[in-house]
N, CA and C atoms as an extended XYZ file, in Angstrom:
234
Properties=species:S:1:pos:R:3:atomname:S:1:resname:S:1:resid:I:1 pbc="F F F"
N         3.414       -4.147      -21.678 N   UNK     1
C         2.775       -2.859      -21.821 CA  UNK     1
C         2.044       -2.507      -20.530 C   UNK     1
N         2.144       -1.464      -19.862 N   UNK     2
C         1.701       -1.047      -18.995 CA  UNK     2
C         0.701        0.279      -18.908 C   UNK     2
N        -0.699       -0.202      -17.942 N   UNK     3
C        -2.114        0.228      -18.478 CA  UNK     3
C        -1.994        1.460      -17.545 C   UNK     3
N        -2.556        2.728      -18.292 N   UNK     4
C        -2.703        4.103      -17.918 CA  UNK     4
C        -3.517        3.978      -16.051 C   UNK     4
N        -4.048        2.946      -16.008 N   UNK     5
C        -4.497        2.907      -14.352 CA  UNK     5
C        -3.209        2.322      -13.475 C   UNK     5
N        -2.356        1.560      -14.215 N   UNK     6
C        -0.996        0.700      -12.832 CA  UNK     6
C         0.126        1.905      -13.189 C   UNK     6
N         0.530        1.978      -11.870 N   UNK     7
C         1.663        3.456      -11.417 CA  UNK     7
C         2.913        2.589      -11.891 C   UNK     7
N         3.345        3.662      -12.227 N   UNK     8
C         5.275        3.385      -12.684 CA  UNK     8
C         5.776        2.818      -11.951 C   UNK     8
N         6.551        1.210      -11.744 N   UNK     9
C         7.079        0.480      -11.200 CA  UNK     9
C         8.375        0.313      -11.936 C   UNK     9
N         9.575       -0.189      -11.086 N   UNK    10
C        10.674       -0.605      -11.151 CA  UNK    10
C        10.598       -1.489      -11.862 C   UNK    10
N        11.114       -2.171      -12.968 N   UNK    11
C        11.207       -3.207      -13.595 CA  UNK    11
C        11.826       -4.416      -13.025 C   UNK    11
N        12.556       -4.278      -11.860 N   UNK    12
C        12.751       -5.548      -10.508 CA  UNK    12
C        11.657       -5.386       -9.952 C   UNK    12
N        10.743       -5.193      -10.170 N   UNK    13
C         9.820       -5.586       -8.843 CA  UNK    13
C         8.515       -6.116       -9.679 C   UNK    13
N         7.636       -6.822       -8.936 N   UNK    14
C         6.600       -7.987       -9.857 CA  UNK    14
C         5.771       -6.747       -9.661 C   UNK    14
N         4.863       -5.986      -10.717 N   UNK    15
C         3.978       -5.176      -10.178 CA  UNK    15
C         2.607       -5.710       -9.531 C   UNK    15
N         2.440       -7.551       -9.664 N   UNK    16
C         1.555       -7.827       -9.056 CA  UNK    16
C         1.608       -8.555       -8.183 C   UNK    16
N         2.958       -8.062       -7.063 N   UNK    17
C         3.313       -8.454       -5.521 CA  UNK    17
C         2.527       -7.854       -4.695 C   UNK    17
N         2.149       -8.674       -3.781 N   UNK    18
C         1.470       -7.464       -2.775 CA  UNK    18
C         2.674       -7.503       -1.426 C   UNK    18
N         3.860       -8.456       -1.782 N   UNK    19
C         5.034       -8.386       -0.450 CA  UNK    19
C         5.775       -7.409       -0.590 C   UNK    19
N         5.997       -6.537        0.168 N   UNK    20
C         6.952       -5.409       -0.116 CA  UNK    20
C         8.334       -5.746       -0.397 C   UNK    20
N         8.869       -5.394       -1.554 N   UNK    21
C        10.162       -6.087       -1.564 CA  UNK    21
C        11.207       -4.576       -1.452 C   UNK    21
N        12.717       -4.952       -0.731 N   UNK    22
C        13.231       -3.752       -0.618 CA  UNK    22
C        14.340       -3.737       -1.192 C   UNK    22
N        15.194       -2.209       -1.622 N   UNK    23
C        16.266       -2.518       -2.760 CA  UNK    23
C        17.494       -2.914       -1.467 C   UNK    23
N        18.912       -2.310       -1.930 N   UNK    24
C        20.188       -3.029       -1.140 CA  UNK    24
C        19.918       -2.499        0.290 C   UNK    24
N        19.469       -1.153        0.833 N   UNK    25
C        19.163       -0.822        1.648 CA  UNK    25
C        17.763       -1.248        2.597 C   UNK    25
N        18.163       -1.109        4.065 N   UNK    26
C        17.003       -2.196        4.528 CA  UNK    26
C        16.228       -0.741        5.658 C   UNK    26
N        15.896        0.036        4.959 N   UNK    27
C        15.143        1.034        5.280 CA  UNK    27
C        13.085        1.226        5.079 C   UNK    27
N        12.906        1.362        6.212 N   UNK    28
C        11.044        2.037        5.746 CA  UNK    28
C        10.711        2.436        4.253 C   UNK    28
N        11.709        3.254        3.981 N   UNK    29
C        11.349        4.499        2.611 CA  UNK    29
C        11.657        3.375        1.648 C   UNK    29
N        12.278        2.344        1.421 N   UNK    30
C        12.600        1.782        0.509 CA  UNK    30
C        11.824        0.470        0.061 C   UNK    30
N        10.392        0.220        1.145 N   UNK    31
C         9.954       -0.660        0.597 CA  UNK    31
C         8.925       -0.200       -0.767 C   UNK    31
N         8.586       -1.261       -1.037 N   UNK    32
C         7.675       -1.103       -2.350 CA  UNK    32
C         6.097       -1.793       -2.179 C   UNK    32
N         5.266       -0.983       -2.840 N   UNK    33
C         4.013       -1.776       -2.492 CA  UNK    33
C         3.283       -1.389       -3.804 C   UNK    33
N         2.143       -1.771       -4.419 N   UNK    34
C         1.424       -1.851       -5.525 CA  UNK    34
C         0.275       -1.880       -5.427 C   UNK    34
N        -0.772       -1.205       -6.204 N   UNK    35
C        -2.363       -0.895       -6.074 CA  UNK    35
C        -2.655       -2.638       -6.454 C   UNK    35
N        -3.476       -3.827       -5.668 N   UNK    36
C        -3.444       -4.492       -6.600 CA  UNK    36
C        -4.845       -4.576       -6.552 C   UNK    36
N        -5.977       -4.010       -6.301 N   UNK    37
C        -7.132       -3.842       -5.634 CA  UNK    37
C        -7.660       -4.211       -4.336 C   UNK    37
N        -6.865       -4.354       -3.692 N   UNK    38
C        -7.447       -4.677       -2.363 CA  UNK    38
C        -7.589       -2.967       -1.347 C   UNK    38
N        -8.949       -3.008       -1.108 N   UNK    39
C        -9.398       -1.744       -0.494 CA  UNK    39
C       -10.095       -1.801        1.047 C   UNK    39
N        -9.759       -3.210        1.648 N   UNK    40
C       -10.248       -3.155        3.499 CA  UNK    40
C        -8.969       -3.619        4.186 C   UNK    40
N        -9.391       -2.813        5.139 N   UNK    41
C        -8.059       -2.883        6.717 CA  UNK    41
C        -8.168       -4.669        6.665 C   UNK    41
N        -8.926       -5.271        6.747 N   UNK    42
C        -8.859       -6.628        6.650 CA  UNK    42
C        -8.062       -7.526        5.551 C   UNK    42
N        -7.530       -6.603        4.706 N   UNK    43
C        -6.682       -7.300        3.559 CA  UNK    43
C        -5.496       -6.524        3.796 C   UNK    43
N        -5.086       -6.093        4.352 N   UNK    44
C        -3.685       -5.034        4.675 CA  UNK    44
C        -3.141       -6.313        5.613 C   UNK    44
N        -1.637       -5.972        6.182 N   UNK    45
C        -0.593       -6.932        6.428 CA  UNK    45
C         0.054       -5.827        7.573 C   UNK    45
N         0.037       -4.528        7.603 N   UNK    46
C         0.656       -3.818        8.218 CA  UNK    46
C         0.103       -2.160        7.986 C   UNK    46
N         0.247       -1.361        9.093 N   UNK    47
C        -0.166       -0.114        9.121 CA  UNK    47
C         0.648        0.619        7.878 C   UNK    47
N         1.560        0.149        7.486 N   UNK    48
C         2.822        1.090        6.957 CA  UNK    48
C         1.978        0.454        5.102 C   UNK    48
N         1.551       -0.405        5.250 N   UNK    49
C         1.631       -0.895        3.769 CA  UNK    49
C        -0.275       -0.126        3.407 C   UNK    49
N        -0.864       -0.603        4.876 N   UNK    50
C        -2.548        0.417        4.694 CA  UNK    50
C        -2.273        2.050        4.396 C   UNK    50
N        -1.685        2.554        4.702 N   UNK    51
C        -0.583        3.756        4.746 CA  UNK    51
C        -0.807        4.066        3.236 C   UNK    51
N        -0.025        3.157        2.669 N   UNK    52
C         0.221        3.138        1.035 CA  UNK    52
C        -0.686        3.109        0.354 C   UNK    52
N        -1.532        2.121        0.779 N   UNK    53
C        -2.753        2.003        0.006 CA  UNK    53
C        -3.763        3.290        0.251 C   UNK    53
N        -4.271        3.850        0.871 N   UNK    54
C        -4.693        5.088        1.418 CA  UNK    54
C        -4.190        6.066        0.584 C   UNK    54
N        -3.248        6.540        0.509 N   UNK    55
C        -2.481        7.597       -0.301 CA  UNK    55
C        -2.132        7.426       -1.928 C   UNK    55
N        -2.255        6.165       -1.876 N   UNK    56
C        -2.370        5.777       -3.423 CA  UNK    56
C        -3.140        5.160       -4.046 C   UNK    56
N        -3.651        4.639       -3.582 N   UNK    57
C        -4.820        3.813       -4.575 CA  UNK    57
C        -6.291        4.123       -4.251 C   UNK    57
N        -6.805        3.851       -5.791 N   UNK    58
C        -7.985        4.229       -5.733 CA  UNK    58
C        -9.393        3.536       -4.949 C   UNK    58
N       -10.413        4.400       -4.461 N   UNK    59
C       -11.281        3.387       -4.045 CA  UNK    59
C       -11.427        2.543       -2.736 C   UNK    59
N       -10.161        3.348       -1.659 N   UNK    60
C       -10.092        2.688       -0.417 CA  UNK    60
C       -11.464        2.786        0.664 C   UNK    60
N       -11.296        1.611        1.167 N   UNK    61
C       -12.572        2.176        2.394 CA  UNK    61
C       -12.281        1.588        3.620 C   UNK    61
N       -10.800        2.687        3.884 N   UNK    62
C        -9.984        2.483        5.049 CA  UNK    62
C        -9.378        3.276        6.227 C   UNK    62
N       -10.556        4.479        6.293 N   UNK    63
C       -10.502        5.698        6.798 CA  UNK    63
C       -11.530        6.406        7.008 C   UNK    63
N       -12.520        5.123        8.055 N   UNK    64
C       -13.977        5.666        8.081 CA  UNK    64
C       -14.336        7.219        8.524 C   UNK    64
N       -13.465        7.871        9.649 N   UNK    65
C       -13.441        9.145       10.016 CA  UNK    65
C       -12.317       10.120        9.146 C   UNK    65
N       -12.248        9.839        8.405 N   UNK    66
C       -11.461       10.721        7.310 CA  UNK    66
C       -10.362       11.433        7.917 C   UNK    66
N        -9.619       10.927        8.556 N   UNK    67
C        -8.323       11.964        9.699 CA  UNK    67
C        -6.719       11.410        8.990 C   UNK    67
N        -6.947       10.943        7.936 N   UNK    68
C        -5.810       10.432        7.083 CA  UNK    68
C        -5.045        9.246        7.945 C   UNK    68
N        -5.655        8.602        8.623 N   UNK    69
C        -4.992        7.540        9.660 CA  UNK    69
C        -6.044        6.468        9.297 C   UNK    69
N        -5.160        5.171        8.223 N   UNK    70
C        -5.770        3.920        7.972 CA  UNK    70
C        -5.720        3.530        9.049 C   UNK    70
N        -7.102        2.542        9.252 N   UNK    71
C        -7.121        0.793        9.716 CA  UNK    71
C        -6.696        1.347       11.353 C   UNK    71
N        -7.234        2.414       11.981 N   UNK    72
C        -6.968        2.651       13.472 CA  UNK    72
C        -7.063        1.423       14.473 C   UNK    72
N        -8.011        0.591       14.271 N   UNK    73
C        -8.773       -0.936       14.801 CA  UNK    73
C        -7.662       -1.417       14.700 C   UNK    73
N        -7.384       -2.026       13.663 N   UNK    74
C        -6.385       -2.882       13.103 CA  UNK    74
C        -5.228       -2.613       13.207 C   UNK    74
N        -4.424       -1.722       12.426 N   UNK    75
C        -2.923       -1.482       12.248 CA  UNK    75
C        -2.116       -0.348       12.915 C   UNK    75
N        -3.142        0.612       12.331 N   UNK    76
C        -2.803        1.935       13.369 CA  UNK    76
C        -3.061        2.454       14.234 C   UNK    76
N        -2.975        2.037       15.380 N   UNK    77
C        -3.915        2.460       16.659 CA  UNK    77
C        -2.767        3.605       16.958 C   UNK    77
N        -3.162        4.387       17.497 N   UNK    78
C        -2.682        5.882       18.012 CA  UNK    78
C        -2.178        5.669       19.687 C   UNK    78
């Protein structure tokens, strides 16, 4: 049973992975990532996955200047 706070997941995929797993295609758009509460640039793995978390999950505090660009220090430097 799945709780009104965890987003609609694929039934191949563990919804409590935090590794992006990807389908037959080995494309950006096709990885997968999951709210699992982790909310600092210091628990992210990659700009693309802080990215995700930013835009989807609740409660981030990963965008101290609010310019929609996670973890600038860390992952996304410009």
């Amino acid at each position: 049973m799945m709780s009104a706070l965890q987003p609609e997941m694929d039934s191949a995929v563990n919804p409590h992975s935090t590794t992006p797993s990807s389908n037959s295609s080995n494309t950006n758009s096709d990885l997968t990532y999951s709210c699992d509460g982790r909310v600092y640039c210091s628990e992210m793995n990659s700009c693309e996955e802080a990215t995700f978390f930013l835009n989807n999950c609740p409660n981030t505090k990963m965008d101290g200047d609010y310019d929609g660009i996670p973890c600038e220090n860390q992952w996304c430097s410009r």
